[in-house]
N, C-alpha and C positions, 0 to 999 in steps of 0.2 A: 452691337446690332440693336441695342435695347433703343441705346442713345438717339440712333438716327430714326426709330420708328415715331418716339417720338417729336423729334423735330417732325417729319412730316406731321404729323395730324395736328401740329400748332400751325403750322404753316396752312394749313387745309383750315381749319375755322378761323384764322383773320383773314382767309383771302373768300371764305364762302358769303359773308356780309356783305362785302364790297361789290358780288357780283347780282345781290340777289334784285338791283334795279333794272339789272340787263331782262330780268324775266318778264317786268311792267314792259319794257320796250320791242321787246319782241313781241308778246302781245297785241300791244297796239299794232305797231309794224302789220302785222296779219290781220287784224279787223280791217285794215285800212287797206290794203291789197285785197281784201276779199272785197269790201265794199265799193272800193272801184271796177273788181270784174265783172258787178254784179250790174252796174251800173253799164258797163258796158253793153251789156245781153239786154237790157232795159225794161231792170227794175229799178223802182221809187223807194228811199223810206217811207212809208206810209206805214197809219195801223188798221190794219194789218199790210202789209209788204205784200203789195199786189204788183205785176208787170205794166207796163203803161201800155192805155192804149192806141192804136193805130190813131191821125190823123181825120183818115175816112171811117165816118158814121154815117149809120140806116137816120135816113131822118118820116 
């Protein structure tokens, strides 16, 4: 029993490195899904992140 707990926990830290780029790409993934919905509702990056405005202005 000893034997196999071992094997797993080696098996767990050379596969945990390997996954730890998945975490940058998810990440991103989700800024990027956010920044399109956001854009959708219609906001700009700007500084500061303001909504755009309508077309029609007071003149």
């Amino acid at each position: 029993m000893k034997f196999r707990k071992i094997i797993s926990l080696v098996t767990l830290l050379t596969v945990l490195p390997a996954l730890s780029g998945c975490w940058y790409l998810l990440a991103g993934g989700a800024g990027a899904y956010g920044g399109y919905k956001m854009k959708e509702k219609g906001y700009t990056l700007q500084n500061p992140i303001t909504k755009e405005k309508s077309s029609q202005t007071s003149k």
